[in-house]
C-alpha positions, 0 to 999 in steps of 0.5 A: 736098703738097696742104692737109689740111683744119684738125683743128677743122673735121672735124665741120662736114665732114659737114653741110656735105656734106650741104648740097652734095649736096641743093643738088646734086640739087635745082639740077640737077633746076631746070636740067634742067627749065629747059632743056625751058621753054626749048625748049619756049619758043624751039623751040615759041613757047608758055608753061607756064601754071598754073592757067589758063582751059585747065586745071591745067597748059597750054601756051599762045603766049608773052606771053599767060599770063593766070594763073601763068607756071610757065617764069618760075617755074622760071627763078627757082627755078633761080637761086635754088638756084643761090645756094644750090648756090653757097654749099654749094659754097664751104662745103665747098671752104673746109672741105676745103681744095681748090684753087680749080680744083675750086670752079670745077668744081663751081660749073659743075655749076649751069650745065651740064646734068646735071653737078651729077649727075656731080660730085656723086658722086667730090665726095662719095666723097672727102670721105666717104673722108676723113671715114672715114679722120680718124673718130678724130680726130673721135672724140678731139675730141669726148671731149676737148670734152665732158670740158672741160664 
């Protein structure tokens, strides 16, 4: 019988699917966008620049950016979404108490193009799913704590 998630987590649940799945779609916004630097990179031999001598946006020849070099930014934010889709990742896996092959599936998602896009959906239609069918714990909990105060 696989593990149900603790009674006393049911309403972190909710924000922590929320994190996940903005994560989600920003993460796999950068990797896609990532993924056209680097062939416009590797396949073409030119740069995004910004803000440049040729104007607001420009492709110019590797190693000669003179003003912003947006590849290099992009590359950066990528990873740093990627810490972030990481750590939403590990939050509601912990929560939901799955096994550790869906975390590693789930993180993959950061790292291969458009399946953040994919996972995210049957990620979220479960955890929706079980947030509906335990609404009344959640609603039992929450009059029990606000008749404690």
């Amino acid at each position: 019988m696989p593990r149900q998630p603790k009674l006393a987590d049911l309403p972190r649940i909710p924000g922590a699917l929320r994190l996940y799945q903005v994560s989600s779609t920003i993460t796999g916004v950068f990797l896609l966008l990532l993924c056209i630097e680097m062939v416009i990179k590797y396949s073409f031999g030119h740069e995004i620049e910004m803000g440049g001598p040729q104007g607001f946006l420009a492709l110019v020849p590797t190693d000669t950016v003179t003003a912003i070099n947006l590849s290099t930014g992009i590359l950066i934010a990528h990873g740093w979404f990627y810490v972030l889709y990481l750590f939403a990742d590990f939050r509601l896996w912990s929560l939901m108490r799955w096994p550790f092959w869906r975390f590693v599936l789930i993180a993959l998602g950061g790292v291969v193009p458009t399946l953040s896009f994919i996972v995210e959906v049957p990620v979220a239609r479960t955890v929706k799913r079980f947030i509906a069918e335990n609404a009344d714990t959640t609603a039992a909990q929450a009059e029990k704590a606000e008749a404690h105060s």
